[in-house]
Structures are given as C-alpha cells and as structure tokens.
C-alpha positions as a Markdown table, in Angstrom:
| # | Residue | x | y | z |
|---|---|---|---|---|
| 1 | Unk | 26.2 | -5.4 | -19.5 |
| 2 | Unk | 26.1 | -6.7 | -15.8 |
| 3 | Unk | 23.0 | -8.8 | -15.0 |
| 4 | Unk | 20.7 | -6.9 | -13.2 |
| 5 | Unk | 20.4 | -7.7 | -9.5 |
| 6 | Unk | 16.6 | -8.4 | -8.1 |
| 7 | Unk | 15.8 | -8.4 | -4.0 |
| 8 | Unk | 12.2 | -10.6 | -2.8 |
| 9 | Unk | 11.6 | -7.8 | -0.9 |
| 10 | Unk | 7.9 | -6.5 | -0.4 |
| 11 | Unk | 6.7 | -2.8 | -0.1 |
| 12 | Unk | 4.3 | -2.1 | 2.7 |
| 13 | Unk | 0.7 | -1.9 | 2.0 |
| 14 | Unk | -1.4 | 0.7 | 4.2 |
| 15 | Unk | -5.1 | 0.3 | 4.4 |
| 16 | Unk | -6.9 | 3.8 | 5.2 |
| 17 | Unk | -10.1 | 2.2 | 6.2 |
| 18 | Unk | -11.8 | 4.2 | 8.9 |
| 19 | Unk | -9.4 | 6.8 | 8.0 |
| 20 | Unk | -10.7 | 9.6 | 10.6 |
| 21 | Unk | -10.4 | 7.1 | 13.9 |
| 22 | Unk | -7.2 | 5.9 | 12.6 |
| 23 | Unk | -5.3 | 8.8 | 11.6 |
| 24 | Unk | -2.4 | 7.9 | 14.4 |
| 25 | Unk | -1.9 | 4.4 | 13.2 |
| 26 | Unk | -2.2 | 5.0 | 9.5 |
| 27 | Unk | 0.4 | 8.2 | 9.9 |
| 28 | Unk | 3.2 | 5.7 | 12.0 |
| 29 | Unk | 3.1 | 3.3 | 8.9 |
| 30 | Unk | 3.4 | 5.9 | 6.7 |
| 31 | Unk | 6.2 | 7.4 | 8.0 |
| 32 | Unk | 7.9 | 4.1 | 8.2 |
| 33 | Unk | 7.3 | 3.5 | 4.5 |
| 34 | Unk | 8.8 | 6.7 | 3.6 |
| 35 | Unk | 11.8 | 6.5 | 6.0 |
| 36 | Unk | 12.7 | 3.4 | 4.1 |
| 37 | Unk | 11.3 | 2.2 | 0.8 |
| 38 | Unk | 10.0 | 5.2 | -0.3 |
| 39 | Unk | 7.3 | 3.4 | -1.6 |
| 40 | Unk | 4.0 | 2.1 | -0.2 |
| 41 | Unk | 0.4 | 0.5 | -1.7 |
| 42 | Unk | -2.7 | 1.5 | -0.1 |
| 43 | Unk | -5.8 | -0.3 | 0.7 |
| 44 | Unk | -9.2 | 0.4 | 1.2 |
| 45 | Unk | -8.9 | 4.3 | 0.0 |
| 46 | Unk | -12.2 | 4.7 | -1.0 |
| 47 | Unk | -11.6 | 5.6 | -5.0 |
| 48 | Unk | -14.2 | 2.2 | -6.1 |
| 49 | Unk | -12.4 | 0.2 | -8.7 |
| 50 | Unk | -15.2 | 0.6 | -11.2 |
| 51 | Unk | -13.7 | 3.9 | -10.9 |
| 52 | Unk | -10.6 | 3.4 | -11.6 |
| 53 | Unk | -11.1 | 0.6 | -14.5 |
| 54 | Unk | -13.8 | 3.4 | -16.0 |
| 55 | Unk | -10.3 | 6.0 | -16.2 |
| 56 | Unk | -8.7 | 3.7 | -18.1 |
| 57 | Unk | -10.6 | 2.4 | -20.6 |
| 58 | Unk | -11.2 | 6.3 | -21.0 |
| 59 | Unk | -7.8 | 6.3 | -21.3 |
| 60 | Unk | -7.1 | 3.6 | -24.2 |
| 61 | Unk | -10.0 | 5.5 | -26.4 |
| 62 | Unk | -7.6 | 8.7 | -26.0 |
| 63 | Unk | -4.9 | 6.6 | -27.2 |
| 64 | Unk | -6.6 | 4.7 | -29.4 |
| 65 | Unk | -7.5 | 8.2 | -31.5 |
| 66 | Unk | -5.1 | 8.9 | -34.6 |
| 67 | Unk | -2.0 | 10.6 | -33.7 |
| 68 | Unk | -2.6 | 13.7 | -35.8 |
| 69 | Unk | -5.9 | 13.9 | -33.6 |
| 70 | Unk | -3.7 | 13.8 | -30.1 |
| 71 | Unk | -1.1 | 16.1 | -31.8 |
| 72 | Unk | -4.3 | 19.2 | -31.8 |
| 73 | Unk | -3.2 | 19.1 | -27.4 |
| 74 | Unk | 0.3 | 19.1 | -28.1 |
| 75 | Unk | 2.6 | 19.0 | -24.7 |
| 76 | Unk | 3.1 | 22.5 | -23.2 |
| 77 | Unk | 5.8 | 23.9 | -21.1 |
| 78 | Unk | 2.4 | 24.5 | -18.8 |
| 79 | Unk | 3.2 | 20.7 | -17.9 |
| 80 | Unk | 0.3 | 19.7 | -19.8 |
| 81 | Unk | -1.2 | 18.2 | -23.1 |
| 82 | Unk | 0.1 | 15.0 | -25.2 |
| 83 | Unk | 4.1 | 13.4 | -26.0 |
| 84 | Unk | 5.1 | 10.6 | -27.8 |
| 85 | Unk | 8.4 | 9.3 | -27.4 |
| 86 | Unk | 9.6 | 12.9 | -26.2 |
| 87 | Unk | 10.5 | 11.9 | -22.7 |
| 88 | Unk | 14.6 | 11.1 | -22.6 |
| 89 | Unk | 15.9 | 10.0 | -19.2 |
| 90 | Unk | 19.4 | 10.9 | -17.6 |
| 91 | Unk | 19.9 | 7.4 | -16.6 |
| 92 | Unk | 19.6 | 6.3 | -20.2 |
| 93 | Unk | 20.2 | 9.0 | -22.6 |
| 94 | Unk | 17.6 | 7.7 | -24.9 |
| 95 | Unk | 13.7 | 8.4 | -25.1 |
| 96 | Unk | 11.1 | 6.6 | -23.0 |
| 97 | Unk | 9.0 | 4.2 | -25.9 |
| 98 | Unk | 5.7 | 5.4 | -24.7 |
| 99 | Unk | 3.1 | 8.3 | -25.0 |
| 100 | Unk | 1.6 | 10.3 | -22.3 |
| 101 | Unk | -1.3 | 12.8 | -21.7 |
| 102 | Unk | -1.3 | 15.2 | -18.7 |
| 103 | Unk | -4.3 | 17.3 | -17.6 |
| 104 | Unk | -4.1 | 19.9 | -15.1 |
| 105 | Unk | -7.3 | 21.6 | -13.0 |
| 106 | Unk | -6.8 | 25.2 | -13.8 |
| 107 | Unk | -6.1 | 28.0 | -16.7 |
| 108 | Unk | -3.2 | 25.8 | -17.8 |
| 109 | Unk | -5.7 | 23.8 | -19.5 |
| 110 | Unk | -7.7 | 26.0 | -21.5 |
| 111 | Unk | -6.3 | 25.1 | -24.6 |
| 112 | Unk | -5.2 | 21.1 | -24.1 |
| 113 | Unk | -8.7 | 19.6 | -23.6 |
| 114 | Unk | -9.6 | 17.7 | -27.2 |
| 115 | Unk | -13.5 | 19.3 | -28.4 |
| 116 | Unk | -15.9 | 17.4 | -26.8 |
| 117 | Unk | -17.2 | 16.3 | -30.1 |
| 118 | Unk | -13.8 | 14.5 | -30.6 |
| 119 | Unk | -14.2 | 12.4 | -26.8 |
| 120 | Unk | -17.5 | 12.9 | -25.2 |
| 121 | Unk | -17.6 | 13.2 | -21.5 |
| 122 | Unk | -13.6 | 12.6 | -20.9 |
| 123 | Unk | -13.2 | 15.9 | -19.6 |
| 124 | Unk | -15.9 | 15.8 | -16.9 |
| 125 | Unk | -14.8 | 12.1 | -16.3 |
| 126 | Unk | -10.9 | 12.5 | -15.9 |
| 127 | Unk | -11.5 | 15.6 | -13.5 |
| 128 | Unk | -13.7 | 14.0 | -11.6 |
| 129 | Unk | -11.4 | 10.9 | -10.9 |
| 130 | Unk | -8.8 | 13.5 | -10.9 |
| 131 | Unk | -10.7 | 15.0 | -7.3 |
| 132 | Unk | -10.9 | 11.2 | -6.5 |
| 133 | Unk | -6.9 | 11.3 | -6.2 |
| 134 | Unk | -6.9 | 14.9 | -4.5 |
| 135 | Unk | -9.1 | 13.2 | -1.5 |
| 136 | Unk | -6.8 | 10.4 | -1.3 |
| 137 | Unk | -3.7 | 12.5 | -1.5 |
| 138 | Unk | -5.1 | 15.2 | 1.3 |
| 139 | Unk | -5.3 | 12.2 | 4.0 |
| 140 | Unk | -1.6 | 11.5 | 2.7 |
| 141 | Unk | -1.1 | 15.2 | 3.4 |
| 142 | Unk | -1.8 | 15.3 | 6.9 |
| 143 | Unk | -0.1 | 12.3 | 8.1 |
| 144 | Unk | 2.8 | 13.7 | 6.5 |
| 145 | Unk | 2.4 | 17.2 | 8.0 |
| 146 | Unk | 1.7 | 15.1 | 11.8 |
| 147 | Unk | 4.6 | 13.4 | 11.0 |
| 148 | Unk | 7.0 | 16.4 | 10.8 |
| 149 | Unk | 5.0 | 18.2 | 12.8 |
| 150 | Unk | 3.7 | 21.0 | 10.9 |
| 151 | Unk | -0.4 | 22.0 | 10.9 |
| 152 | Unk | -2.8 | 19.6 | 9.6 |
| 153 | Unk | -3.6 | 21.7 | 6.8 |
| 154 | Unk | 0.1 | 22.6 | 5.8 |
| 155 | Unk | 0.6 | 20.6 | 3.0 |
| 156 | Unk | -2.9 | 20.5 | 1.8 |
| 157 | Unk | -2.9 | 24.3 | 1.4 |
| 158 | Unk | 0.4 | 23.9 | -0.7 |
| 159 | Unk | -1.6 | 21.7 | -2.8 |
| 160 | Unk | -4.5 | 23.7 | -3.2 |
| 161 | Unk | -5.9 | 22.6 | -6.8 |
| 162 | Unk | -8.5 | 25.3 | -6.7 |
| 163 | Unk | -6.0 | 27.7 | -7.0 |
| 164 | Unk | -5.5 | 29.2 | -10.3 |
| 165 | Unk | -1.5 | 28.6 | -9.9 |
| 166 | Unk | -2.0 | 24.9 | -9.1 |
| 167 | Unk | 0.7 | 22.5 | -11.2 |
| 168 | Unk | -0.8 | 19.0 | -9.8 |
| 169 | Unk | -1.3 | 17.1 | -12.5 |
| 170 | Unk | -3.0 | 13.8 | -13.6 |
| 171 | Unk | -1.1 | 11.6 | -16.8 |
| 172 | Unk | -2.1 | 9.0 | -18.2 |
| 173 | Unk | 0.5 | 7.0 | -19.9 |
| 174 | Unk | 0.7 | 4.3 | -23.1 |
| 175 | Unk | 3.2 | 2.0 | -23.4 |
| 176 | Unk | 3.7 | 0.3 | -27.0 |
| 177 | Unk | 3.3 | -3.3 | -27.4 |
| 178 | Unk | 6.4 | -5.4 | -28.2 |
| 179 | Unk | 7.0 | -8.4 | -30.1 |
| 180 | Unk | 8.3 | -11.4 | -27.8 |
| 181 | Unk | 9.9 | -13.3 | -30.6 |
| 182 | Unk | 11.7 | -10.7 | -31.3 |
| 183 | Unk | 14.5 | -9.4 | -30.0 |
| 184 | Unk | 14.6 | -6.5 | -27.7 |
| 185 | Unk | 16.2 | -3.6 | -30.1 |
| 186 | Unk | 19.4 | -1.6 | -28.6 |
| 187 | Unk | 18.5 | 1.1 | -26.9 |
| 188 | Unk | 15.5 | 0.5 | -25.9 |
| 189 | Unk | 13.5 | 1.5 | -22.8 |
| 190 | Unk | 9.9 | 1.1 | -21.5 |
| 191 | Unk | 11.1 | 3.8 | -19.4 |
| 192 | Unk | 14.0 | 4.7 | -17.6 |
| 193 | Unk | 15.4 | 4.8 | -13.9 |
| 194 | Unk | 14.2 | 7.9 | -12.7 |
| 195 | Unk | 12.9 | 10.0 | -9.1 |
| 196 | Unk | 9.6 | 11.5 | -9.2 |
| 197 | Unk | 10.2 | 15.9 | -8.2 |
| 198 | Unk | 6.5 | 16.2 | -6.6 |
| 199 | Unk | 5.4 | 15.6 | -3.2 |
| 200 | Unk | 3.7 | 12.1 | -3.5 |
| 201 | Unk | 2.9 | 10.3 | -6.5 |
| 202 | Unk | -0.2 | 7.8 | -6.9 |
| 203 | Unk | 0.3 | 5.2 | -9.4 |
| 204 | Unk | -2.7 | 3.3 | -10.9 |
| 205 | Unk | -2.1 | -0.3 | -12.1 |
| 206 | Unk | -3.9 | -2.5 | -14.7 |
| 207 | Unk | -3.3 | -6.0 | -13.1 |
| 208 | Unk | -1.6 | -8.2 | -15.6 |
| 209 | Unk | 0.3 | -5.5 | -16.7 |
| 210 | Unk | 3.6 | -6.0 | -15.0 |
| 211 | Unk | 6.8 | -3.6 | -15.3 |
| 212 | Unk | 7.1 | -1.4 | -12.6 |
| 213 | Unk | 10.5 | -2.0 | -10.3 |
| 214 | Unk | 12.1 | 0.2 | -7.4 |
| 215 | Unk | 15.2 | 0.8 | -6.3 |
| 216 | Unk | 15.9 | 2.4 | -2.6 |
| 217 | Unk | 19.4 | 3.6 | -1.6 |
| 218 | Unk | 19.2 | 7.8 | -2.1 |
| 219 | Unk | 20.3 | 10.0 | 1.0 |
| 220 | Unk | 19.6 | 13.5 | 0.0 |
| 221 | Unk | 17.2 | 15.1 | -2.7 |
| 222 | Unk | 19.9 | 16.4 | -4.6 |
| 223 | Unk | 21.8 | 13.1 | -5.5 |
| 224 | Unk | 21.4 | 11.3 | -9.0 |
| 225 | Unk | 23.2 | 8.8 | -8.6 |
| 226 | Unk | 21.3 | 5.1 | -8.0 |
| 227 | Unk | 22.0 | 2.0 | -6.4 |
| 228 | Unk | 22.4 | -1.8 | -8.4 |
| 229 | Unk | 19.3 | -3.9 | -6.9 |
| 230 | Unk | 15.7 | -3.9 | -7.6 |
| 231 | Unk | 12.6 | -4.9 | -6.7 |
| 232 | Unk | 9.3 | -6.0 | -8.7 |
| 233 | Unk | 5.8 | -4.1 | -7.6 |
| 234 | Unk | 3.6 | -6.2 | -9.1 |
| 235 | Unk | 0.3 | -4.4 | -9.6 |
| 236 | Unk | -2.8 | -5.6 | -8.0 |
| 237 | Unk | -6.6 | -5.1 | -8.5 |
| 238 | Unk | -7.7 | -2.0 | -6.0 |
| 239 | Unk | -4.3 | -0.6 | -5.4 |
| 240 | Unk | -2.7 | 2.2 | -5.6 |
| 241 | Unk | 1.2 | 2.2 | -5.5 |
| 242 | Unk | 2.7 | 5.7 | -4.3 |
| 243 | Unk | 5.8 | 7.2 | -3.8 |
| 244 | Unk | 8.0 | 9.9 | -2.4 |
| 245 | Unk | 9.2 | 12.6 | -4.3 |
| 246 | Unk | 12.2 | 14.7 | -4.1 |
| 247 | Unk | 9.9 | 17.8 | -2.8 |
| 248 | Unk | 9.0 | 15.5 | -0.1 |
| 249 | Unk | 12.4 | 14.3 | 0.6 |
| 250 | Unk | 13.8 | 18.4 | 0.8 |
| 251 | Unk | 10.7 | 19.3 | 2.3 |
| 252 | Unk | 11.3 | 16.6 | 5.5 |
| 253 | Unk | 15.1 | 17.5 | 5.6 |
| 254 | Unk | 16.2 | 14.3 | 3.6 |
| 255 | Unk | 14.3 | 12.2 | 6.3 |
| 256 | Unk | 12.0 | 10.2 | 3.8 |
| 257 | Unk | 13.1 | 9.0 | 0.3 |
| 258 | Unk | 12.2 | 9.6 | -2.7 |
| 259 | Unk | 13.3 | 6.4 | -4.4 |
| 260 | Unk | 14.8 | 5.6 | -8.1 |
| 261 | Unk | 12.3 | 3.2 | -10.4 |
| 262 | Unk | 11.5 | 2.5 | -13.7 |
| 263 | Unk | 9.2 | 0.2 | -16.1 |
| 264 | Unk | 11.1 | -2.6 | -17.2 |
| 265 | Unk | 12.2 | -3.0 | -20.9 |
| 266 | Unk | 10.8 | -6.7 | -21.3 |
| 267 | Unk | 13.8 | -9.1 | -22.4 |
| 268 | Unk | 12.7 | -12.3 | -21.1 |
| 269 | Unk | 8.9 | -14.0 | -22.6 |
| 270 | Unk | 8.9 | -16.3 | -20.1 |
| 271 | Unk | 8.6 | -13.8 | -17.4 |
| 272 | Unk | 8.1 | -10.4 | -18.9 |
| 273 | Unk | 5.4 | -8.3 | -20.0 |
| 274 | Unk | 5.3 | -7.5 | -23.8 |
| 275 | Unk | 1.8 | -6.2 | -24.5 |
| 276 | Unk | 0.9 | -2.9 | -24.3 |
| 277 | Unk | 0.7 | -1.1 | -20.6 |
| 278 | Unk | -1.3 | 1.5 | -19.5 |
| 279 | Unk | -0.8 | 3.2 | -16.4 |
| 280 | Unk | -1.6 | 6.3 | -14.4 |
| 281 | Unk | 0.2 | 8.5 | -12.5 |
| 282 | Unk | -0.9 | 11.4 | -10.2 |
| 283 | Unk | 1.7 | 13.8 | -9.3 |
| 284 | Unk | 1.0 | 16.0 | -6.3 |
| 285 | Unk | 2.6 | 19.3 | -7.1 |
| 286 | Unk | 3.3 | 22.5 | -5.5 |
| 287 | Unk | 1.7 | 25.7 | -6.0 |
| 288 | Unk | 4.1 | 27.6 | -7.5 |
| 289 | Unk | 4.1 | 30.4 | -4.7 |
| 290 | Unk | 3.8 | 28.0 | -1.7 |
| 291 | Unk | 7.2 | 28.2 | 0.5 |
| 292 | Unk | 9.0 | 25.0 | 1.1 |
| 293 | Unk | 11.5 | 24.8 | 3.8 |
| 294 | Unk | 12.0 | 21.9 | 6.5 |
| 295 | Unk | 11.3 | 21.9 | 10.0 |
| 296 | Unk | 15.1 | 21.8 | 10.5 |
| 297 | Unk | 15.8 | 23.9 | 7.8 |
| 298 | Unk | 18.3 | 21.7 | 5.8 |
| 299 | Unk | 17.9 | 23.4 | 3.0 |
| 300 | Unk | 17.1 | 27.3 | 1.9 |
| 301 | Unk | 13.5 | 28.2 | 1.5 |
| 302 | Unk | 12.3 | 28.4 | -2.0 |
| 303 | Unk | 9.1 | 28.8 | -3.4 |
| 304 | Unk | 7.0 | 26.0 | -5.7 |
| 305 | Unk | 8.3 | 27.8 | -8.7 |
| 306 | Unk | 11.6 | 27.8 | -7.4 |
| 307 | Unk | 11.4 | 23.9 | -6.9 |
| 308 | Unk | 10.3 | 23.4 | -9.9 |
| 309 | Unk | 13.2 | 24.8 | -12.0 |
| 310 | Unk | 15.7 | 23.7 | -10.0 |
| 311 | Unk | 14.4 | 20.4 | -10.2 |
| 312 | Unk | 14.1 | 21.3 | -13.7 |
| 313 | Unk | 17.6 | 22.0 | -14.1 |
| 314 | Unk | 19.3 | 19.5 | -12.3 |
| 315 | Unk | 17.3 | 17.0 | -14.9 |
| 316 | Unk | 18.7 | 18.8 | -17.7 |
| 317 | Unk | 22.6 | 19.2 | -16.0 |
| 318 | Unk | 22.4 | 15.2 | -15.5 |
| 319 | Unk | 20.9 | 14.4 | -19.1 |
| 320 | Unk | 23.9 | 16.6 | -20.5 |
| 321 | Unk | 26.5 | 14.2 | -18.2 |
| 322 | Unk | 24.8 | 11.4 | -20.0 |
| 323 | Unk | 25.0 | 12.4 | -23.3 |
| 324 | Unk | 28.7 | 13.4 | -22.6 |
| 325 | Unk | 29.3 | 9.6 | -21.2 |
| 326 | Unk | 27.7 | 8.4 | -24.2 |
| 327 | Unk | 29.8 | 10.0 | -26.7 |
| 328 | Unk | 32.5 | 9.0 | -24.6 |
| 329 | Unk | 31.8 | 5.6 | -24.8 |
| 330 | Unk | 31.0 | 5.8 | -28.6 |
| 331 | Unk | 34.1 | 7.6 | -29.5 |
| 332 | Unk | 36.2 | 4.7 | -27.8 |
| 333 | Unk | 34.3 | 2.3 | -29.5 |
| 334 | Unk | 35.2 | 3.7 | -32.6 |
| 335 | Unk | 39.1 | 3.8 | -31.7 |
| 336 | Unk | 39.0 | 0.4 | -30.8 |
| 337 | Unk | 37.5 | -0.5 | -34.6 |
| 338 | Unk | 40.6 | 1.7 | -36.0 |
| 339 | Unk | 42.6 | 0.2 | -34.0 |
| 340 | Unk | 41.8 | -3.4 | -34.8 |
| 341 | Unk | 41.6 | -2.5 | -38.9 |
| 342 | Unk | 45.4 | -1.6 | -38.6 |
C-alpha cells in the first residue's frame, strides 16, 4: 500500500463575532473557504463551550448504556435512531468501526427517543443544542444565499426544521478505543474517505481527540473519485469545523466544494490517536419538497427528496463498484496462490 501523502496546509478559520455588522466580510471569507478547501472552522459563533462539553458528556452516557438498551431506537430508514458498525464506505468496502445516534426535530422521531426514565433530560438537552446548531447554520445560510445571489431567506426556508418534513439531523458518533501495542487489524477503518450529501455540515470536536483529515481536489457533485494528499484538522477547544456538501456544491453550479475526508485509522503511537473519539456532526438537510436548482442552472431542478435518493443511489452504485474491485482483487490473489503451489 502506497504511503499516504500529507500537505501543512491550514483551513481558514472564520470568526462570526458581531455577526449582524459583519455580514459582508464574514460572507467574502466564506465564499473563499468554499471555493477552495471546502472546509472552514469558525470562531466566536455564540454556541458557549460549556455547551458543547455539556452535549457530549450527554453523549458518552448514551454510549455508555448496554447495547441491548441502544438497540430499543434502532436506526430507521427515517435517517434516524442508533448503528453500530453498520456504516460501509465505497472508498473502503468495509464497515466504519464506530456507533452512531441521529435525532431529528419532527414526526421522524416519535418512536427513536430512549423513555425518559432510561436518560433523564437528554431529549430536552440534545434539541436544545440541536437549535444551537440551527442559529449557527442560518447565518451560514445567508451568506451563502448573498453569495449566489439568491434572497436572504432562501436557504433558510429550505431548511425549515419546524416543518414536519424536515430531514436535518444531529448524530452523535463513538468511535472504539484501540490498543496501541497492537497491531492495527486488516481492514480496518475509523472511518472511511467519504463527501458529506447535505448542505453544510458542523462538526464538533473533543480537543485531544485527533483523527479528522481532508482531502480537496473534486470538480462536480457527481464525481467519486478522490485525490492522494491530505491534510490534518486538528480539533480545537471552541470550534466548530464545517464543511460543504454535495447539495451545496449542485446547488452553487459546482462553484464550491464539497470535499473528501475521513477519521484516520491510527497506525502510528507515536503520533496517532488510539482512545476512544467522540464527535458530532450536524448535517443541514433539505426539506424533502424544497426545489434545488442553481442560479445557472447546471443541473435539472429536483426536489429534497429527489436529492436525497439520488444521492442515495449513487452511494450504493459506487459501494457495488467496490465490492466488485474487491473480489477482483481477491480472486487474483487466489490465482496467484495456485499458481505458486504448482
């Protein structure tokens, strides 16, 4: 396996202090960010980091509760409720080694909440970090609307969460603890090189907790394919790491990117990360009867829900190609042993 190839290049970090008086300046940077990384930290966003350290200790007591207790919210094809190794990548053919637990706003939920007597309060706690997120991700919206020139309100009103056919979601994720004197088993992946399908994704980072790495190179929203050099995004206290996503990238005609990353498999104790890493992850997502089109009309109008499965599908068409390649791959590995014994 080649050795993987690592830039020291930084991704911007935005402050939205004084966000009202500096909705000009703050929408420029952004735009710049997502002409070219794809990805972007920002600053002084107003969500407190007691906050944000409160979520995720809430967090490890949901994933510190027996796994027969998660199973009673089992993951939905609503988009919500809890996996465990479920997730398989195309870029790897092989399962993420982590668990996850997403919550929605609406009707999606009505069954994936655990009784209140199981966690007290994490309900009324997650959805109110989860409106935390929404403000954040509404400035976000209307830069990004100034900056293609729609209304203010355009993409807001796509992401209306108090709409009963809302899919944003917020997950929290879990991944297992590894043994450094040990060596890393084949096959396995914290998880795998992947694009984000939402609008904008806003990552929350324990500090210490190392993993995350990017890779910008993709031209159009439809491509799979990924470039060969990365770059570390080392998390820091306060900060929240976001990214493009491919409804983004269709929605501005290609113009910004929605770039590959992944959580690095540690390999290496003397640089990696091997205990366990939590993270969160909130993926602005359309409603599914909002109409997405560009300003220059790149591509044909489709609704949310049409997004969705397409985006859907093209996950599933590329995970079949991998499987394909790895069986491939196996079945001349196997000629080559025949070959050898005779």
């Amino acid at each position: 396996m080649a050795e993987t190839k690592y830039s020291n290049r930084t991704i911007p970090k935005i402050s939205l202090r004084d966000f009202p008086a500096r909705i000009p300046e703050i929408t420029a940077q952004l735009i710049r960010a997502a002409e070219t990384d794809g990805f972007f930290a920002l600053t002084d966003h107003g969500i407190p980091s007691s906050a944000i350290a409160a979520q995720f200790a809430l967090a490890e007591r949901f994933f510190a509760l027996p796994d027969a207790t998660k199973a009673l919210v089992p993951f939905t094809h609503a988009n919500v409720g809890w996996e465990k190794g479920a997730q398989v990548r195309p870029s790897t053919g092989a399962a993420d080694q982590k668990e996850s637990y997403q919550m929605q706003y609406g009707p999606a939920m009505t069954s994936s909440w655990l009784p209140e007597t199981v966690l007290p309060g994490f309900k009324e706690q997650s959805l109110a970090f989860m409106r935390q997120a929404q403000d954040v991700s509404e400035k976000l919206m209307l830069c990004f609307a100034r900056g293609l020139r729609f209304a203010d309100d355009y993409f807001v009103k796509a992401h209306d969460v108090s709409r009963p056919n809302a899919q944003t979601v917020l997950r929290i994720l879990h991944y297992f603890a590894m043994d450094p004197s040990a060596p890393t088993p084949e096959g396995y992946y914290r998880a795998g090189a992947h694009a984000d399908w939402d609008f904008v994704t806003l990552l929350f980072q324990r500090p210490g907790q190392s993993g995350l790495e990017i890779c910008p190179g993709r031209e159009v929203c439809t491509e799979f394919g990924l470039g060969d050099t990365w770059t570390k995004v080392e998390p820091a206290e306060g900060e929240i790491v976001c990214n493009i996503g491919d409804l983004l990238m269709s929605w501005s005609d290609d113009r910004f990117k929605s770039t590959f990353h992944r959580v690095k498999t540690p390999t290496d104790p003397a640089v990696d990360y091997y205990g366990p890493r939590y993270s969160m992850a909130y993926f602005n997502q359309p409603n599914t009867d909002c109409e997405i089109q560009g300003p220059l009309k790149k591509y044909p109008m489709v609704t949310g829900s049409e997004f969705t499965k397409a985006a859907m599908k093209r996950n599933y068409e590329a995970l079949e190609a991998k499987k394909k390649e790895l069986a491939s791959e196996a079945g001349r590995g196997e000629g080559s042993l025949v070959a050898a014994a005779s």
